[in-house]
N, C-alpha and C positions, 0 to 999 in steps of 0.2 A: 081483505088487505090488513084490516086489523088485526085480524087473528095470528096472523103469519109474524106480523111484527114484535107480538109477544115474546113468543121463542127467539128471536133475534134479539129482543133485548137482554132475557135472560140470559143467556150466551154471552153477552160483552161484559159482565165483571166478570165471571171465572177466567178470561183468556187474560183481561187487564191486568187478573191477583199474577196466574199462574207468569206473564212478563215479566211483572215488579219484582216475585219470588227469584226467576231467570235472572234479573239484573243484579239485584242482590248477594245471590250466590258465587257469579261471578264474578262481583266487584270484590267480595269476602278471598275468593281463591285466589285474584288477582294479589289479594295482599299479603298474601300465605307466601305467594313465588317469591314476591317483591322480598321477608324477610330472608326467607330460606337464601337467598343469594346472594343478601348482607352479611350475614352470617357462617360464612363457609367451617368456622371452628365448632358450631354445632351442629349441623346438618351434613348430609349425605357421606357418612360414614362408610358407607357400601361402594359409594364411586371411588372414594380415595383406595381405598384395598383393591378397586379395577385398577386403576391409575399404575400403583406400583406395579402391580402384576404383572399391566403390561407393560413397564420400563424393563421391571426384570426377564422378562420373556422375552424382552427386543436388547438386550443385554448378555441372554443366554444361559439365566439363572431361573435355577426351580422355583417357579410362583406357587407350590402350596403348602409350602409349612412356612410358615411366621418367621422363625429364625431367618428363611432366606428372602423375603421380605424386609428385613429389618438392616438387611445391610443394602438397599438403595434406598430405604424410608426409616430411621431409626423411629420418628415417633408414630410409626403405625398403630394403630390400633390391636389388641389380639384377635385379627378376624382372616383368615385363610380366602383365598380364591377356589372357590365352590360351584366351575364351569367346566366343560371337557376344554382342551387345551386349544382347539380348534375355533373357541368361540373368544380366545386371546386377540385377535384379528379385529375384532370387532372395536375393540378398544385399542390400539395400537393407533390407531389418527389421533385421539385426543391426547396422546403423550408428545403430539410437535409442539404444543401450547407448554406453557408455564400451567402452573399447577390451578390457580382461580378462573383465571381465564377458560380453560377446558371444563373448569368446576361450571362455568356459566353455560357452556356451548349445551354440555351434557343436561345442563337446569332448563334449556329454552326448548330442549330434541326432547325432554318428558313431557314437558309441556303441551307442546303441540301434537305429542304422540296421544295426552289425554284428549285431545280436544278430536281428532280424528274418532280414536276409541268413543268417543260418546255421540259423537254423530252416526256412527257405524250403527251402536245402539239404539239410538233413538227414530231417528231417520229410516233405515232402511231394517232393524231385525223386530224392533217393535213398531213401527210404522206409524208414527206420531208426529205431531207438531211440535212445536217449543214447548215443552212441559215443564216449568220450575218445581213440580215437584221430586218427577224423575231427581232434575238436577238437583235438589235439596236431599234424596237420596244416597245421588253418588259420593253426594260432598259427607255426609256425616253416619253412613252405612258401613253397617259389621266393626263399632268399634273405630271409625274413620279410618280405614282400611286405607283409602287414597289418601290419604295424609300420609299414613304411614310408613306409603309407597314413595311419595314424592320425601320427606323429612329423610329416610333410609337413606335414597340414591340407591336404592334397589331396579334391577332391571324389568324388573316384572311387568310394566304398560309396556315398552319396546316388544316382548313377547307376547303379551297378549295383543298387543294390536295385531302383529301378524296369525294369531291366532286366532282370534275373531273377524280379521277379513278372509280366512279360510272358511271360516262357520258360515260366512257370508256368502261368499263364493258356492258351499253348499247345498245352502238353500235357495242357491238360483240355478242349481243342476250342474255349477262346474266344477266336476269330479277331481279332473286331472288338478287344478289349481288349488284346490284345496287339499288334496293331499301333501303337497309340495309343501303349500304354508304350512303346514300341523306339521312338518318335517323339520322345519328349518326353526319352527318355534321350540318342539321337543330336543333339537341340537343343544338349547341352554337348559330347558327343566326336560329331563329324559322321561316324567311322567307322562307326559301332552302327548307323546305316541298314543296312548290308548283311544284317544280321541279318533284318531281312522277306525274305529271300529263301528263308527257310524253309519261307515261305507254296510255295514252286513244291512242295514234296515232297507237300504235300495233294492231296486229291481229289477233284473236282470243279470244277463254275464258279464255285464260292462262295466258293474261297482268293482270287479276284481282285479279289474286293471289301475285304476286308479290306486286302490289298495297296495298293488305290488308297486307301483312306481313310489308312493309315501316312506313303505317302510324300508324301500330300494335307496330312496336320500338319503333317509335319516341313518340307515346301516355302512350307507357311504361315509357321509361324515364320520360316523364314529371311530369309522376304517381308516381314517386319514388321522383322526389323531392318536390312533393304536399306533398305527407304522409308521408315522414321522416321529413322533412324541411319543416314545413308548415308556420311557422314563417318567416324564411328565403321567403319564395315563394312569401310570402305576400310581402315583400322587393322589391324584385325582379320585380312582377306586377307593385307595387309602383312606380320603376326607368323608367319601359318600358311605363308606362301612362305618366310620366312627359316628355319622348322623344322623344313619337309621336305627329308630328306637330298638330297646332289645339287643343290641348289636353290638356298640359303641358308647353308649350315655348312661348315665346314673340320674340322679335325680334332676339335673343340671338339663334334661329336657324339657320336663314343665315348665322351666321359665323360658327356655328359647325358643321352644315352640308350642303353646300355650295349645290353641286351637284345634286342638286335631283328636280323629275319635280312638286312635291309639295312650298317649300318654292318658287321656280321659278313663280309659276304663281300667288301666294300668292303676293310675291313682286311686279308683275307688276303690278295688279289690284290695292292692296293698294296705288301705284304713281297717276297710272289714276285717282282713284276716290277721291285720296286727292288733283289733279289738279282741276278735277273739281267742289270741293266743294262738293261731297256727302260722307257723316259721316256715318261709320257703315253695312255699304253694301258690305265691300270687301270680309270680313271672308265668309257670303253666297253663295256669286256669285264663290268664291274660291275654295268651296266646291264640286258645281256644274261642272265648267271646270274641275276640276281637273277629277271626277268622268267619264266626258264625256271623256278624254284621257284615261281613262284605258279600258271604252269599246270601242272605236276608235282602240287602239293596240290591246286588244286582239282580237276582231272581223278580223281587217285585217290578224294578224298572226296567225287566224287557217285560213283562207280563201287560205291565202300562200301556207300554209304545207301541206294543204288539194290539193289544185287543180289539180297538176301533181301528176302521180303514174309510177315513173322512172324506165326503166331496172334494175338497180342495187336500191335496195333497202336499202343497210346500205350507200349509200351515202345520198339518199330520206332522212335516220333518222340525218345524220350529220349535214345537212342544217335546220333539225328541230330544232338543240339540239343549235348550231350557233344563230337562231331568238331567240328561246326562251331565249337563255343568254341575248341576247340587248332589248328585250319586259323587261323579269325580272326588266332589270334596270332601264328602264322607268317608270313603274306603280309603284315602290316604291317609297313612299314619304320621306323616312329616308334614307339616303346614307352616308358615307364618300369618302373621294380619294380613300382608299384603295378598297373598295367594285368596281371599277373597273378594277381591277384586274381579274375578272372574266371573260370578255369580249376582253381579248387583242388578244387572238384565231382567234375568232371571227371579230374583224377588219380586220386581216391578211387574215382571208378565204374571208371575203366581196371583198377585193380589190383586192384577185387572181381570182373573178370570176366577174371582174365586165372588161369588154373587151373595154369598149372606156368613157371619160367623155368627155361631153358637154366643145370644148372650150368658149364659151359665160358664162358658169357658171364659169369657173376658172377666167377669166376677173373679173367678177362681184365683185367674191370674193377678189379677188386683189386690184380691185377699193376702196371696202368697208374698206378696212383699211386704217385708215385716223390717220396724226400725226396733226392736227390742231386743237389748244384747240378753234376754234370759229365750233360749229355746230347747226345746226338748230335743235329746243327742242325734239323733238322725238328720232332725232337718237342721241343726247346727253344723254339723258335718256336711251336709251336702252346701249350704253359702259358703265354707271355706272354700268348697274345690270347684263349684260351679263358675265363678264368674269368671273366670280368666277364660273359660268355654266358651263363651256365648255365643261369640261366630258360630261354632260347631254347632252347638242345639239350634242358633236360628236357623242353621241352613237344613237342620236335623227336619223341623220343624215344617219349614217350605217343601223340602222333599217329601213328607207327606203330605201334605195337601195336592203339589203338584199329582202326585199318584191317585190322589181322592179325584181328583176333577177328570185325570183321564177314565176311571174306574165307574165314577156314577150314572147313573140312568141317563141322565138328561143328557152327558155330551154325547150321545149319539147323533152324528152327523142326519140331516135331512138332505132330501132331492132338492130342498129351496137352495142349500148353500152354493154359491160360485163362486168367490173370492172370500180371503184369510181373513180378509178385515178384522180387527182392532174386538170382536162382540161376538165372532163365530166360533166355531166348536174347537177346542184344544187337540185333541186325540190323536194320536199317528197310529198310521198302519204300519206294514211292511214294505 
C-alpha cells in the first residue's frame, strides 16, 4: 500500500501546477477579450473592413477596392475584402446591429469559437486532460499568433474550427464529414483544399468518394460566386493576383506577410546578389529554391507517413494530419501570424513525442544568441532578415523532427500496441 501511494503523491503537484498554470492563463485571456472590447478604436480592424463589405454588398456596391468601401465607411482603413463573394453572407447578420455592438456579438462568436478549437485539441486529437501547459502554449506560441488572431478580428479561428472538426471527424473514419468541413472552410482561405488530399492515405475505394464530394462543395461554392457575382469575382481574382508574392508586391510583402518561406528566400537571395553586384537574378533563382522546397517537403512527408503501417491505425492518421499541418505551412508562400494558428497542436504533439534533444544543439542555440551590435557580415545579415521569420523556421524546425520520429528505428510499431495513447508509436501507414 505504501508503495502505490508514492506515485500518487508524486502525481498531485504536477496536476495542481499544471491547474494553477490552466487558471492563470485563462484569467490572463479573459483580460485580453475584456480590453479588446473596450477598445474597439484599436482592435479588430479586419472585422470593420467585413462590416463595410458587407453593408456595401447588401447595398449593391463593389466590396473590393477601398475607394468603394469608402463611400459607406469614409474612415475605413486601407484594407480590401479578401474573401470569395459568397462568403459576403456570412457577415451580412452582423450589419442588423449598429457598428460596436456587432463589434462585441463578433468578439464573443471568436471567443467561444477558440474555446471549442482548443477542446477539439486537447480533449479529443491530443487526448489529454487539462494541461496548463498546452494552454500556456496556445496563449503565447509563434509570436502570439492567437493574439494576433483575436486583436486583428481576422476570421481565421471560425475557419479553423470548422477545419479541425473535419481533421476530427477524420480521424474517427468520417470521410463524408470531413470533406464537406475542409470545403466549406477552404470557401474562405481557398488553400485548405489541399487538405482532402489526406483522403489518398486511406484505404480503399471508398476514400474516393468522399474526396469527389469535398472538392464537388468547394467547386460549388466557387461556381456560385463566378455566376451570380461575376463582377465581384473578377475583384476578388484581382486582390488574390496582387497578394501572391512575385505577382503583385514589391517589397511591401515582408512586412505584410512576414512569415512565410517565399518572401524568406526571396530576401536572402536579393541581399546576396545585391552584395555581390549581380542585378536581376534574384527574382529567377527565387523562383527556383522556392519550387525546390516544396518538392523537398512534400517528397519527404509522404516518404514519413508512408513508411511505418502502425498497430493502431488512427494514431498512424493523427501523426499524418500533425505533418501535413507543418508541411501546409511551409510550401505556402502567403502567410500571416494568425495562419499559425493552425499548427500549435501540432508543436505540442512534436515535443510529447520527441524522447531526448541533442544537448550540443541546445548549447549551440544558446551560444547563437548574441547581444553585440559588432558581428561578422554574414551572421549580421542574417539577425536583420531572420526574426520577423520565426514562425517559419520554428515550424521549419518541427517539420523535421516530426519526420525524424516517423523515420527512426524505434518508432516501429510492436504486436504490444492496441491503442493511440498519449506514449505510442507516431508513424502512419497508408
Amino acid at each position: 500500500m505504501e508503495a502505490r501511494a508514492v506515485p500518487e503523491g508524486s502525481k498531485l503537484f504536477p496536476r495542481l501546477a499544471s491547474l494553477a498554470l490552466a487558471i492563470l492563463v485563462t484569467l490572463y485571456a479573459l483580460a485580453v477579450i475584456i480590453k479588446i472590447a473596450r477598445e474597439p478604436q484599436h482592435f479588430q480592424h479586419s472585422f470593420c473592413t467585413y462590416y463595410v463589405a458587407a453593408q456595401a454588398f447588401n447595398q449593391g456596391i463593389h466590396p473590393y477596392h477601398i475607394e468603394e468601401l469608402q463611400r459607406v465607411q469614409p474612415n475605413i482603413k486601407g484594407e480590401t475584402y479578401s474573401y470569395p463573394p459568397i462568403t459576403l453572407y456570412f457577415f451580412l447578420p452582423f450589419t442588423a446591429l449598429p457598428y460596436y455592438p456587432a463589434y462585441l456579438v463578433y468578439l464573443a462568436f471568436k471567443a467561444v469559437s477558440l474555446v471549442f478549437l482548443i477542446a477539439i485539441w486537447q480533449k479529443w486529437v491530443l487526448k489529454r486532460k487539462l494541461d496548463g501547459l498546452f494552454l500556456l502554449l496556445c496563449l503565447i506560441g509563434f509570436n502570439f499568433a492567437v493574439y494576433w488572431d483575436l486583436s486583428a478580428g481576422c476570421i481565421s479561428l471560425f475557419v479553423l474550427l470548422l477545419l479541425w472538426a473535419g481533421l476530427l471527424a477524420y480521424l474517427r473514419d468520417h470521410l463524408h464529414v470531413f470533406a464537406v468541413l475542409v470545403a466549406l472552410a477552404a470557401s474562405f482561405h481557398l488553400s485548405l483544399v489541399l487538405f482532402l488530399a489526406l483522403l489518398v492515405l486511406r484505404r480503399g475505394r471508398s476514400r474516393w468518394y468522399p474526396m469527389l464530394l469535398g472538392a464537388g462543395v468547394f467547386l460549388g461554392l466557387s461556381a456560385l460566386s463566378s455566376v451570380f457575382y461575376s463582377e465581384m469575382t473578377i475583384g476578388f481574382l484581382q486582390n488574390v493576383r496582387a497578394s501572391i508574392p512575385g505577382l503583385g508586391m514589391g517589397r511591401t510583402l515582408y512586412e505584410s506577410y512576414p512569415p512565410a518561406s517565399w518572401p524568406l528566400i526571396r530576401e536572402v537571395l536579393e541581399r546576396v546578389y545585391a552584395r555581390a553586384g549581380i542585378v536581376g537574378a534574384a527574382e529567377s533563382f527565387s523562383i527556383v529554391a522556392y519550387l525546390a522546397l516544396v518538392m523537398l517537403v512534400l517528397l519527404a512527408t509522404w516518404v514519413a507517413v508512408r513508411r511505418l503501417r502502425p498497430a493502431s491505425r488512427s494514431n498512424g492518421y493523427l501523426t499524418a494530419v500533425m505533418l501535413f499541418s507543418l508541411a501546409y505551412l511551409i510550401v505556402m508562400p502567403k502567410l500571416t501570424v494568425a495562419s499559425y494558428v493552425l499548427v500549435l497542436p501540432a508543436a505540442y504533439f512534436v515535443a510529447l513525442k520527441t524522447k531526448a534533444v541533442n544537448a550540443l544543439l541546445v548549447l549551440m542555440g544558446i551560444m547563437a544568441v548574441s547581444t553585440s551590435p559588432f558581428r561578422p557580415p554574414v551572421f549580421n545579415m542574417l539577425l536583420e532578415i531572420l526574426p520577423p521569420y520565426y514562425p517559419f523556421l520554428l515550424t521549419s524546425v518541427l517539420w523535421c523532427a516530426a519526420v525524424y520520429i516517423c523515420l527512426r528505428p524505434d518508432s516501429l510499431p510492436t504486436q504490444e500496441t492496441k491503442s493511440p495513447g498519449a506514449g505510442s508509436a507516431p508513424c502512419a501507414g497508408n
